[in-house]
Backbone as a ProteinNet text record, in pm:
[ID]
protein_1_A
[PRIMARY]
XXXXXXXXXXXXXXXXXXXXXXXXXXXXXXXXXXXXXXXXXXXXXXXXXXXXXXXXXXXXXXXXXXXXXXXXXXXXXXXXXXXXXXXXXXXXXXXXXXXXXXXXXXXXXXXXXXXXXXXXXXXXXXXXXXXXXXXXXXXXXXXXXXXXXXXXXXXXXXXXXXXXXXXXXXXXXXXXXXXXXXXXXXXXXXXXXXXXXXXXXXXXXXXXXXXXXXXXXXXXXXXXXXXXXXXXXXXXXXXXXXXXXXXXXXXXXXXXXXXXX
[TERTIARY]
-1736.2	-1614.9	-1645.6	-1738.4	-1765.5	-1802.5	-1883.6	-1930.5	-1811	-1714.2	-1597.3	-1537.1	-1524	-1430.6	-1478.4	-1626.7	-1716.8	-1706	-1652.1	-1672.2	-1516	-1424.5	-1302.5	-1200.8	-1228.3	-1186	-1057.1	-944.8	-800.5	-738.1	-775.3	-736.5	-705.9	-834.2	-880.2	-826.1	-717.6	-671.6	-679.3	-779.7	-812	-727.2	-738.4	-650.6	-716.6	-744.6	-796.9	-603.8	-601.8	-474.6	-565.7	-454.3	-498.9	-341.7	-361.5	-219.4	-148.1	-232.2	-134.5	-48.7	-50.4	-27.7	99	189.7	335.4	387.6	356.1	421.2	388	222.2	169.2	170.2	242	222.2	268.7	433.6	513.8	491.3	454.7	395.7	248.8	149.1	61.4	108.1	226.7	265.3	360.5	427.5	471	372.5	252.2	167.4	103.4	45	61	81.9	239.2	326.9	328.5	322	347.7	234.9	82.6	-24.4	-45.2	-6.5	-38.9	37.5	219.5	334.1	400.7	314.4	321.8	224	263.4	215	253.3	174.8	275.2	228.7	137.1	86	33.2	116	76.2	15.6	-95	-184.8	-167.4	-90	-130.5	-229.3	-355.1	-465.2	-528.1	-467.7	-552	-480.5	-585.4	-594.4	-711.5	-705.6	-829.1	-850.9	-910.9	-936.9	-928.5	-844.6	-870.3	-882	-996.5	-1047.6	-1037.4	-1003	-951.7	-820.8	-853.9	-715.6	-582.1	-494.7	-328.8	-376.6	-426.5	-471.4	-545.3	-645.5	-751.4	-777	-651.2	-684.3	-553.3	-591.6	-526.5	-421.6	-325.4	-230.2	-253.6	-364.1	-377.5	-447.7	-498.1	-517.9	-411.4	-330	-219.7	-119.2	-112.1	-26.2	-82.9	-242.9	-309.3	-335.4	-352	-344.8	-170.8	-107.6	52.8	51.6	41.7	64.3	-21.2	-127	-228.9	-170.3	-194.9	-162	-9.9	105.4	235.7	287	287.8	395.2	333	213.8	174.4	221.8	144.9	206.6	357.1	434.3	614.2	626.1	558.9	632	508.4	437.8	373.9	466.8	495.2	552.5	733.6	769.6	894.8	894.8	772.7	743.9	738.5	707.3	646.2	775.9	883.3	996.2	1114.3	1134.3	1168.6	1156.5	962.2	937.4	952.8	917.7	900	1061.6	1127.7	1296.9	1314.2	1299.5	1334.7	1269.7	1130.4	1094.8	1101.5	1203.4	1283.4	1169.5	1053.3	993.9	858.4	775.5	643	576.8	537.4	463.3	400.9	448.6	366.8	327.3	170.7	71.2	21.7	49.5	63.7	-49.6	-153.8	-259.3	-174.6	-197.9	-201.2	-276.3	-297.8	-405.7	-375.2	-445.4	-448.1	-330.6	-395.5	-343.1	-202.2	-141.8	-24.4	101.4	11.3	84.7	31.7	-120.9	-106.3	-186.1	-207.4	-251.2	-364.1	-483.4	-603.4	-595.3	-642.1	-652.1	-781.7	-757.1	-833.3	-781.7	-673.7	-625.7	-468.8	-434.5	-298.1	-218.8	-247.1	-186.2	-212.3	-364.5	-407	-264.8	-259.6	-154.8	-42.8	-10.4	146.5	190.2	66.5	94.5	181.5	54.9	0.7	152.7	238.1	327.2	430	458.1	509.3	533.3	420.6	424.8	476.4	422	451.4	650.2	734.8	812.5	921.8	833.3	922.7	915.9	795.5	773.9	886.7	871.8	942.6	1099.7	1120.3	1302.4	1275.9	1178.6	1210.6	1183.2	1130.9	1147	1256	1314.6	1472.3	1599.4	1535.4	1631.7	1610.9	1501.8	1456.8	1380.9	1406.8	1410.4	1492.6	1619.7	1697.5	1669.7	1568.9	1562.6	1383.7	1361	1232.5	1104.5	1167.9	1002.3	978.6	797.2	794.8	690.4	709	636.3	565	432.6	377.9	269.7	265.9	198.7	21.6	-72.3	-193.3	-250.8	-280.4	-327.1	-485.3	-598.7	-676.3	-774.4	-822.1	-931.9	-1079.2	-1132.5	-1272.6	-1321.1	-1369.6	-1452.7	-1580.1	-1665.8	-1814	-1793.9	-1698.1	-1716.6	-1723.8	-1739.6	-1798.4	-1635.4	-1534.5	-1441.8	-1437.7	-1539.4	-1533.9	-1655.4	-1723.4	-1838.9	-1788.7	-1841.7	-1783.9	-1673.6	-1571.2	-1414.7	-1375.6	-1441.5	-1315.4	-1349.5	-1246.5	-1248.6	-1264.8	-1335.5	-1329.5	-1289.5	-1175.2	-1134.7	-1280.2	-1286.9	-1324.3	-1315.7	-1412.2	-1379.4	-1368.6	-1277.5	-1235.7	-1354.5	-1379.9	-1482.9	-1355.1	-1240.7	-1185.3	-1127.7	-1167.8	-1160.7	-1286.3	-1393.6	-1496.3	-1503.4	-1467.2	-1468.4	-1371.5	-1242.9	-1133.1	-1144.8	-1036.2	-1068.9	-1054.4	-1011.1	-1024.7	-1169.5	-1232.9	-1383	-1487.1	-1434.8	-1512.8	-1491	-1335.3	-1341.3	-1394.6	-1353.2	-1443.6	-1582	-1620.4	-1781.5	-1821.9	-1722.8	-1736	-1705.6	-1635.5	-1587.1	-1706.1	-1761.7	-1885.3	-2013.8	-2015.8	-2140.7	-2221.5	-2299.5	-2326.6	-2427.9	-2470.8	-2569.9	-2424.6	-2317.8	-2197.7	-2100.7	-2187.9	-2082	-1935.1	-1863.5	-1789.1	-1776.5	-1614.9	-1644.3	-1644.3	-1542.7	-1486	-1569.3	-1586.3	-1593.5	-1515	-1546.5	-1424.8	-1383.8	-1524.8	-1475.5	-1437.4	-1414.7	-1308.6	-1184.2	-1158.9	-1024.8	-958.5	-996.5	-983.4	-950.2	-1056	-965.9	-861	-882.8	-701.1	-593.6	-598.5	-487.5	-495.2	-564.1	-557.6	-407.4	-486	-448.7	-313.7	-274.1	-167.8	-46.8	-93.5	24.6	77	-16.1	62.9	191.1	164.5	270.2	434.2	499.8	627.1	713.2	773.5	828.7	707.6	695.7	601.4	553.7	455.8	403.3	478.6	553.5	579.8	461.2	393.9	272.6	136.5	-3.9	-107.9	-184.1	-266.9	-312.4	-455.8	-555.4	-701.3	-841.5	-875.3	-1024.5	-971.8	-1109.2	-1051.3	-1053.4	-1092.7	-1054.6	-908.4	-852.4	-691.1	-616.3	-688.2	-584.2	-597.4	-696.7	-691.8	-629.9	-660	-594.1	-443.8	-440.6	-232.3	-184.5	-247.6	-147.4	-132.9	-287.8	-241	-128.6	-130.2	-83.4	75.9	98.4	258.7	310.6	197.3	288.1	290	219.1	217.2	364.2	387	518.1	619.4	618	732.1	748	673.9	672.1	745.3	712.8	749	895.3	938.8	1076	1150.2	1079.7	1199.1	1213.9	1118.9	1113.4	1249.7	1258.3	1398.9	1485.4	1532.3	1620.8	1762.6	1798.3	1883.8	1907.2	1808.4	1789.9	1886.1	1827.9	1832.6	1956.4	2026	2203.2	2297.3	2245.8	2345.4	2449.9	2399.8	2477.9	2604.6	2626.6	2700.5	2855.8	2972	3087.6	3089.6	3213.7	3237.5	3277.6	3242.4	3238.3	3381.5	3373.1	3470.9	3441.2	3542.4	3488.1	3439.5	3314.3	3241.7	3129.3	3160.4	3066	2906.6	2815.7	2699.3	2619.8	2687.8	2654	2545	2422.6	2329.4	2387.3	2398.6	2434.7	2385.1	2493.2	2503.7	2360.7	2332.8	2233.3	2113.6	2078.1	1941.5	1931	2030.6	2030.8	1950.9	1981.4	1966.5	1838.2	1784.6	1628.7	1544.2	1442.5	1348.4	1225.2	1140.3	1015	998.2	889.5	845.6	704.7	570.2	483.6	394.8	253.9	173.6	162.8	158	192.4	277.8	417.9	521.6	498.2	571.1	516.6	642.6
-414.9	-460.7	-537.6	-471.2	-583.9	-704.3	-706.5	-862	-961.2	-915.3	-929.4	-1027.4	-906.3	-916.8	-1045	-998.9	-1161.7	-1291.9	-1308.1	-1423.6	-1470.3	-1367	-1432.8	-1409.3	-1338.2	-1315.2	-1276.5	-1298.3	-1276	-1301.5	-1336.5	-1361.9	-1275.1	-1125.6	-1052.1	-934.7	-839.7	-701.5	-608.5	-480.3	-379.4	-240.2	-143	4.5	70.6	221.4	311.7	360.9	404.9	464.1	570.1	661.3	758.2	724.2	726.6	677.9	831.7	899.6	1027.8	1088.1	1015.1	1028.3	943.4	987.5	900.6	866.6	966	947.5	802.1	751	681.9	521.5	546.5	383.8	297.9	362.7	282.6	161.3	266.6	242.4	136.4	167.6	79.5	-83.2	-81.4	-195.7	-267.4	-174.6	-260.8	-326	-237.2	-323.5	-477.6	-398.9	-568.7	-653	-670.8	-766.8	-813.9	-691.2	-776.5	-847.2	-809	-877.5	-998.4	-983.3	-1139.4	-1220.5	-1185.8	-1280.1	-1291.5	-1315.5	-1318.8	-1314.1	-1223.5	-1155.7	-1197.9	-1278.7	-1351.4	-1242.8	-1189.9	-1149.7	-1003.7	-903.8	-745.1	-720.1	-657.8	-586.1	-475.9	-365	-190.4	-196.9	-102	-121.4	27.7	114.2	232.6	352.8	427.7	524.9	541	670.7	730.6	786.2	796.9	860.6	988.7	1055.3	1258.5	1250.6	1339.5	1328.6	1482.1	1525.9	1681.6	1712.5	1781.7	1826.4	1884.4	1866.9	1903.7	2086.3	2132.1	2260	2293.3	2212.2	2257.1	2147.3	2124	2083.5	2182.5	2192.2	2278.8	2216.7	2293.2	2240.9	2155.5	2143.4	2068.6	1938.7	1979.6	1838.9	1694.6	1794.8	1752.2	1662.6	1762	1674.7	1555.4	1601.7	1477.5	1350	1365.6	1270.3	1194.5	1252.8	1185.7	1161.3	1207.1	1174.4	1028.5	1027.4	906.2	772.3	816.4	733.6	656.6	725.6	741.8	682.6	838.6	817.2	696.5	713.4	618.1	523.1	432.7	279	290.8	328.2	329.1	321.4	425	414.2	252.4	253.7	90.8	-41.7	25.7	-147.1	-116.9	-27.6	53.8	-46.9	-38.5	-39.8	-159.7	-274.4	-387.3	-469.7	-456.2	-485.2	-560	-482.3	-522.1	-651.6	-599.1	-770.6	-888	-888.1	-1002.1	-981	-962.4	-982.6	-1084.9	-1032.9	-1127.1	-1217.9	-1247.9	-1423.2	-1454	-1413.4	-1518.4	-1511.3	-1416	-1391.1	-1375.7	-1363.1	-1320.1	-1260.4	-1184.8	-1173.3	-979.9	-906.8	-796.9	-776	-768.7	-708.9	-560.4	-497.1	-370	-347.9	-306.5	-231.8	-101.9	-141.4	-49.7	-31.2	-48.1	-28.5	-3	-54.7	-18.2	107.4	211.4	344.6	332.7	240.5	219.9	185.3	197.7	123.1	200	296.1	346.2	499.5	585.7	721.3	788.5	841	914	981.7	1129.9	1259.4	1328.6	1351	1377.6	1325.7	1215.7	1184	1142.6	1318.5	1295.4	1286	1344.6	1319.4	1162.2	1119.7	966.2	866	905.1	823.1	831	952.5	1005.9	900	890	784.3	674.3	603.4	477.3	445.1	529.7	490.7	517.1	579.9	577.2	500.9	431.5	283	182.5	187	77.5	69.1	199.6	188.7	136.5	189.1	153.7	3.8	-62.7	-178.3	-268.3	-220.4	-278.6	-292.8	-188.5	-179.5	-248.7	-251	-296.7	-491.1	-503.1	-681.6	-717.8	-642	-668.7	-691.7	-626.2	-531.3	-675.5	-741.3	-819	-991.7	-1059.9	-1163.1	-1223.8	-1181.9	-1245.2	-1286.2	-1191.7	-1230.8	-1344.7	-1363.9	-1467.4	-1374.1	-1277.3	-1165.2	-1146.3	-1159.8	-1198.1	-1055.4	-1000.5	-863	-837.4	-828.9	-813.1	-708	-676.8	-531.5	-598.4	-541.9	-582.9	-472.9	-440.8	-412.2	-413.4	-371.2	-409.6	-295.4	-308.2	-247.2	-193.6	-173.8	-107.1	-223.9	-209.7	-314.8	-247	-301.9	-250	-225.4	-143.9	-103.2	67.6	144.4	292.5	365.3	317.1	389.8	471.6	523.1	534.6	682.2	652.9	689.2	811.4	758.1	772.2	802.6	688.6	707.9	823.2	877.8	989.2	1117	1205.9	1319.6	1424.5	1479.3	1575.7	1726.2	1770.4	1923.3	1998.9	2118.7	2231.3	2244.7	2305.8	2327.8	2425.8	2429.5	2563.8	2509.3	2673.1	2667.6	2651.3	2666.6	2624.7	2486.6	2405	2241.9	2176	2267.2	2174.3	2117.1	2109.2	2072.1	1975.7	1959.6	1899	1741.9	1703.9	1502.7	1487.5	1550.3	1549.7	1514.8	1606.4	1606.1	1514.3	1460	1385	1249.8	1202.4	1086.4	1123.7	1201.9	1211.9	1170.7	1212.8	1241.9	1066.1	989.2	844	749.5	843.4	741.4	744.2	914	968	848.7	807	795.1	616.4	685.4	507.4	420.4	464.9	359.8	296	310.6	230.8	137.7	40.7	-64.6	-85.2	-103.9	-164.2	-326.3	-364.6	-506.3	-586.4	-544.4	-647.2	-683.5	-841.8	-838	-860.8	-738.7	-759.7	-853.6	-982.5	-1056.7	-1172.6	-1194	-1257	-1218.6	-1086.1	-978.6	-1054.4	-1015.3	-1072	-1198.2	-1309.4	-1439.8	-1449.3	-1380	-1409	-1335.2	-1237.9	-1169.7	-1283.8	-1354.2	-1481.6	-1580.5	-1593.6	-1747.9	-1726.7	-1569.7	-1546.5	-1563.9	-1541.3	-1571.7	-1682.8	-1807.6	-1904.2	-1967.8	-1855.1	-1863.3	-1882.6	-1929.8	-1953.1	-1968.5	-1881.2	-1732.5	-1672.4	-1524.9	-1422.2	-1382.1	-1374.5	-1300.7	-1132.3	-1063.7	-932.2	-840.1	-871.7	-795	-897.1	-866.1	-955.6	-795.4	-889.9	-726.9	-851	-740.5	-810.7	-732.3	-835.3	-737.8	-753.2	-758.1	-784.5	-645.4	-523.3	-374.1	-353.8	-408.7	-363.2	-459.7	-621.2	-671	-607.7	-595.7	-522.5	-373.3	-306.6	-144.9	-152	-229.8	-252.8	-318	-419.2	-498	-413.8	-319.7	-220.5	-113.6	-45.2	43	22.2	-122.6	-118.7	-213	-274.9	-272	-154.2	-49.5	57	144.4	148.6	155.3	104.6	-6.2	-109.2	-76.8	-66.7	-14.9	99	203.5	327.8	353.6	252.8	247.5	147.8	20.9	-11.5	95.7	198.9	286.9	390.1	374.6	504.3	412.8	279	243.6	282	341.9	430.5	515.5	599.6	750.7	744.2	629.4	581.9	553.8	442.8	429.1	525.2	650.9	713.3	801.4	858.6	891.2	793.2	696.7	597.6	634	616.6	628.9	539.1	549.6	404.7	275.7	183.1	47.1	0.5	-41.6	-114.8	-211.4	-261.8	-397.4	-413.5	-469.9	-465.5	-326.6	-247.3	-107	-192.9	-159.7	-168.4	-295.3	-386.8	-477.2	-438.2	-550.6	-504.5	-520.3	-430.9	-408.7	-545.8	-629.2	-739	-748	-635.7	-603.7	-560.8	-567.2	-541.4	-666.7	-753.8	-858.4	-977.3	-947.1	-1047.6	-995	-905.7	-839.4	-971.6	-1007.4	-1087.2	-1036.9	-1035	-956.9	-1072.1	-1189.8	-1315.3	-1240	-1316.8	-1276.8	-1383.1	-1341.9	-1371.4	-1542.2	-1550.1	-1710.5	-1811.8	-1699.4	-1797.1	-1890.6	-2032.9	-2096.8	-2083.2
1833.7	1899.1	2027.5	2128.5	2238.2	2207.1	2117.5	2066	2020.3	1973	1910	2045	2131.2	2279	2326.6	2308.8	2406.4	2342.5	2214.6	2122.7	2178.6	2163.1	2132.7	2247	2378.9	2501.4	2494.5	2552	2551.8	2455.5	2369.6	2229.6	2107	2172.1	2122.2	2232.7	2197.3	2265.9	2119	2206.3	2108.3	2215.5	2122.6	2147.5	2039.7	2083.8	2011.3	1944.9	1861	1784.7	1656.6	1654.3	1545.4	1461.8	1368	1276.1	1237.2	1235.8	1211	1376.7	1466.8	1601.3	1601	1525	1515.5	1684.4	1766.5	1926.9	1950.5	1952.6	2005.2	1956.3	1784.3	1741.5	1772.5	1832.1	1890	2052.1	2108.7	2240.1	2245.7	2167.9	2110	2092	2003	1885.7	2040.6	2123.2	2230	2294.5	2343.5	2456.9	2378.2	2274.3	2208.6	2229.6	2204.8	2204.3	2347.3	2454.2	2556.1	2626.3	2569.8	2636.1	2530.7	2404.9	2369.8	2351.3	2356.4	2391.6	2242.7	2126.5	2003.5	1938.4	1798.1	1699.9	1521.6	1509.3	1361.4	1262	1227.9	1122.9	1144	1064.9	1090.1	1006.3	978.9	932	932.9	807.7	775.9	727.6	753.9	674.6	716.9	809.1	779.2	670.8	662.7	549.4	521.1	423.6	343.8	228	155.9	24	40.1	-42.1	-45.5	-221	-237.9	-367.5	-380.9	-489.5	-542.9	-624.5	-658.7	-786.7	-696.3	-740.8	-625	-602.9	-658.3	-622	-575.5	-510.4	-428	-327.3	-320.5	-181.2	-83.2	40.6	181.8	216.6	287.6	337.2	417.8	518.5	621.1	544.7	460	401	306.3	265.4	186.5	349.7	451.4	520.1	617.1	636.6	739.2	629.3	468.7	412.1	415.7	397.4	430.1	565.5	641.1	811.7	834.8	764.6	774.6	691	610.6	512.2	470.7	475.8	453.2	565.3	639.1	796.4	878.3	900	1006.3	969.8	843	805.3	780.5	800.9	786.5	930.5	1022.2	1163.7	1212.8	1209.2	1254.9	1194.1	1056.3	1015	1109.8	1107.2	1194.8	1318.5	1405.5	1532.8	1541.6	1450.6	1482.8	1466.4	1360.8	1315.8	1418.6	1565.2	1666.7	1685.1	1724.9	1796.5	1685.7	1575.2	1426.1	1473.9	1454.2	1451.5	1566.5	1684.5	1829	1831.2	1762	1776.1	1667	1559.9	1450.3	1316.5	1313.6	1198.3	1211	1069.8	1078.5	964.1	954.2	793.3	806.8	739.8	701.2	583.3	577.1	496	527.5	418.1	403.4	301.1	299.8	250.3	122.7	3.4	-102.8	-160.4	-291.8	-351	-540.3	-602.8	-728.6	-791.8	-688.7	-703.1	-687.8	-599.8	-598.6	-706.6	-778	-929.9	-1048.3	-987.1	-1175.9	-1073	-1168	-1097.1	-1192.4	-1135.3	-1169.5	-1154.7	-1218.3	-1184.6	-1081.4	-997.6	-875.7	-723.6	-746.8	-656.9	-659.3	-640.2	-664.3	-514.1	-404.7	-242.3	-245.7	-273.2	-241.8	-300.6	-426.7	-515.4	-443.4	-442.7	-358.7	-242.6	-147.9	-0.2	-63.9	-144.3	-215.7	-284.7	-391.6	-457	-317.5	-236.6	-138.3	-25.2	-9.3	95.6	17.6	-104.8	-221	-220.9	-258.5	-226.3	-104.9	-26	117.7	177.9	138.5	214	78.8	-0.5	-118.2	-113.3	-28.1	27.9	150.1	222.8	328.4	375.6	258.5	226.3	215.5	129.1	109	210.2	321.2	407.8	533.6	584.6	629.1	630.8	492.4	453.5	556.1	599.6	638.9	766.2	781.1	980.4	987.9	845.3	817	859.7	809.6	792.8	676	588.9	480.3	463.8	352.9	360.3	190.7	205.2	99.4	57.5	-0.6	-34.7	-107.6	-55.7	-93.8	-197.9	-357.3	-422	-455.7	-380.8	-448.7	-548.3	-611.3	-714.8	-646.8	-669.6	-622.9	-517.8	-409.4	-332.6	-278.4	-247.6	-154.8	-7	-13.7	138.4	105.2	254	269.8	219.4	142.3	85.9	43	-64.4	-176.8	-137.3	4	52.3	169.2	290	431.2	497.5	413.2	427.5	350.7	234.3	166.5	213.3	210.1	204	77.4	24.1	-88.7	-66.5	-183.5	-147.2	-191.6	-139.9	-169.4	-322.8	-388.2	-531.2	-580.2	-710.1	-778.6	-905.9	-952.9	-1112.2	-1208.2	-1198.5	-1292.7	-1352.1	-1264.1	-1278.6	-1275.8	-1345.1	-1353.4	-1452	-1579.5	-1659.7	-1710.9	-1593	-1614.7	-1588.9	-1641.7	-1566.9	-1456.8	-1360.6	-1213.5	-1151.6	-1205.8	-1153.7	-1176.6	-1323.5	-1410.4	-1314.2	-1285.9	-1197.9	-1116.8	-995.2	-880.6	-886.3	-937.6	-1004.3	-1048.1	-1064.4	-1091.6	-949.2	-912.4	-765.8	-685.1	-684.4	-582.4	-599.7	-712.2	-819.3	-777.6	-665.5	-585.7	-670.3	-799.5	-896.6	-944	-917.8	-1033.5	-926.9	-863	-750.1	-804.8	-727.2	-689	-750.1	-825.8	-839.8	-713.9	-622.7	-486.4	-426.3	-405.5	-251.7	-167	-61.7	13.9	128.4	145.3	236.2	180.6	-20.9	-67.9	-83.9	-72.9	-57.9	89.7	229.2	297.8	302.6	251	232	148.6	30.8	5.5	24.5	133.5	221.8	300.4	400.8	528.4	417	275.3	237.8	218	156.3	128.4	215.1	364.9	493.7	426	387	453.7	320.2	207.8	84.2	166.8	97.5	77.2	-43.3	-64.9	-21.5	9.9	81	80	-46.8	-113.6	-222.1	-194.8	-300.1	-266.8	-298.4	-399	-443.1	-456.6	-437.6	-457.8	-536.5	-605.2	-656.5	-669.1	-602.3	-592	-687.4	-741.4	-781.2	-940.4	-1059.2	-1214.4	-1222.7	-1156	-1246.8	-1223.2	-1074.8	-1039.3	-1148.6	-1162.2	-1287	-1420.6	-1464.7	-1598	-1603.2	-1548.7	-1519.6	-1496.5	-1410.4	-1329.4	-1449.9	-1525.7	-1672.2	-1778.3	-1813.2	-1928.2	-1881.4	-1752.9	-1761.8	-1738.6	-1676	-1646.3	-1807.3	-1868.7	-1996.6	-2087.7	-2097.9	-2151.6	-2113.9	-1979.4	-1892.5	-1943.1	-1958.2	-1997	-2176.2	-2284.7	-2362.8	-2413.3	-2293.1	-2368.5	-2282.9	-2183.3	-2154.3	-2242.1	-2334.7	-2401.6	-2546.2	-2613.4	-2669.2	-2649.9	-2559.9	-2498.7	-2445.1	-2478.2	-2452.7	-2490.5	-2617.6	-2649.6	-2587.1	-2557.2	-2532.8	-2365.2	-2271.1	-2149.1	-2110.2	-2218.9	-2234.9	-2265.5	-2336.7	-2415.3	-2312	-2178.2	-2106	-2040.9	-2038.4	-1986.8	-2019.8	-1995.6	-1981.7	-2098.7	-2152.8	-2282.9	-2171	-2232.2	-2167.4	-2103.7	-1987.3	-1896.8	-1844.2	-1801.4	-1743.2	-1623.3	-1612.3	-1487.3	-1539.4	-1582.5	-1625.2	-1723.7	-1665.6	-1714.4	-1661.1	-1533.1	-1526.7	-1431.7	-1358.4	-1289.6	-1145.1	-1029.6	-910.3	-821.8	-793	-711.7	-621.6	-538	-431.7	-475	-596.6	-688.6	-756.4	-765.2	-828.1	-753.4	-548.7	-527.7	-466.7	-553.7	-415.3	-489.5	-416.9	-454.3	-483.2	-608.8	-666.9	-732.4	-564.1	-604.5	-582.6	-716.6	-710.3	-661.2	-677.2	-586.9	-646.8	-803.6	-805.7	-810	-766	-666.2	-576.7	-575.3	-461	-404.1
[MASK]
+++++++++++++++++++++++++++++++++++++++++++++++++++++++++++++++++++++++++++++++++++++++++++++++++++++++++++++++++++++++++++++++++++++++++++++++++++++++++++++++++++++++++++++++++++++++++++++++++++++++++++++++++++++++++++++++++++++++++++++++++++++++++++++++++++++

C-alpha cells in the first residue's frame, strides 16, 4: 500500500475497515467522499470462503460469515447511495460469484451471502436507475488468487460427513495440484471495461467454469419450472380481467445483460 500511496499521492485515500463492523462503514464511505470530492465507481469486493457442511459449522461462524459477507456489502452499497444520488450518478459493482447463481455442498452459509447480495443489489438497481446509478453484480468462476487458500475458513469436522459430497468438494476446492481457470487481472479488466457500458450490465459472469456451470444449471432451472407449469397455475382464482397479467413494476425492472449495449 505505501508504494501504492507514493505512485499515486492524493489520488489514492486508504482506511483500515472490518466489514462485519456495520457502525463504522458508514462513517468510512463519508470521509471518502469528503477527501476526494467524488467517487464514480464503488467497488463491494470483501468477503470469504466458509467451507463445511450447515452442521458443522458454529454459530459464530454462521453469523461472522453473514455479517462479512451479506450485511457489510448491503450497509456499504447503503452508505455510498447518498453521495452517487447528490452528484446525479455513478456505478456499483458488487462482487458475487458463481455461487451466486448455482450452490455446492460444503458451502452452504458461503451460497446463502452470495444468493443474498445477488438479490438485494438486484432490487436495488431497480429502485435507483432513476437517479443514473448503474449497478451490476460481478459473477466470477474459480481464479488464482489465495481464495480458495488463505482467504477460506474451514468448519471443524464431524466423522459422519466424511464420506458425504460436502467433503468430497471441499477436498477439491482445498486441492492446490488442480488451478484455477481465472485470471484475475483479466477479471479485473473486464469489471474496469464494464463501467463504461450503457445501460449498466446487471450481471457479468467471468471465467469458462462460471459460464458453463451458471448455463447448465439455470437451464436445468428453467426446465424443470416450465415442467410444473400447470402445477404452478393451478392455484389462481378463475380468470378476470386484468387477473394473470405480469405486474406493471416487474415489467419495467431492467435485466440488461452483460452484452447489452
Amino acid at each position: 500500500m505505501n508504494d501504492l500511496k507514493a505512485e499515486h499521492g492524493d489520488r489514492l485515500w486508504l482506511a483500515k475497515l472490518d466489514l462485519s463492523e456495520t457502525g463504522a462503514i458508514r462513517s468510512v464511505v463519508d470521509r471518502a467522499w469528503a477527501a476526494l470530492g467524488r467517487i464514480d465507481v464503488v467497488v463491494s469486493n470483501a468477503g470469504y470462503g466458509l467451507l463445511g457442511a450447515a452442521e458443522e459449522l458454529t454459530d459464530e461462524q454462521v453469523r461472522h460469515q453473514i455479517d462479512t459477507n451479506l450485511v457489510g456489502s448491503i450497509q456499504l452499497v447503503r452508505a455510498a447511495l447518498p453521495h452517487l444520488r447528490a452528484q446525479g450518478g455513478g456505478r456499483i459493482l458488487q462482487l458475487s460469484s458463481m455461487g451466486g447463481q448455482v450452490a455446492f455442498p460444503g458451502g452452504s452459509l458461503y451460497h446463502a451471502t452470495k444468493w443474498g447480495i445477488e438479490g438485494f443489489l438486484d432490487a436495488v438497481a431497480q429502485e435507483v436507475a432513476v437517479f443514473g446509478i448503474g449497478c451490476t453484480l460481478i459473477e466470477p468462476g474459480g481464479a488464482r488468487t489465495d481464495f480458495r487458500h488463505r482467504s477460506a475458513r474451514v468448519a471443524d469436522t464431524l466423522t459422519a460427513y466424511d464420506a458425504s459430497p460436502s467433503r468430497m468438494v471441499n477436498r477439491i476446492i482445498a486441492d492446490t495440484a488442480r488451478p484455477s481457470p481465472g485470471d484475475p487481472a483479466k477479471m479485473v479488466e473486464a469489471m474496469i471495461t464494464s463501467v463504461d457500458r450503457e445501460p449498466a450490465p446487471r450481471r457479468i459472469a467471468l471465467g469458462s467454469d462460471a459460464y458453463q456451470i451458471m448455463r447448465a444449471q439455470l437451464s436445468a432451472r428453467l426446465e424443470t419450472l416450465e415442467a410444473q407449469r400447470e402445477l404452478a397455475c393451478s392455484p389462481d382464482f378463475p380468470p378476470e380481467e386484468g387477473a394473470g397479467k405480469t405486474p406493471p413494476w416487474f415489467a419495467s425492472g431492467s435485466q440488461t445483460s452483460a452484452g447489452s449495449q
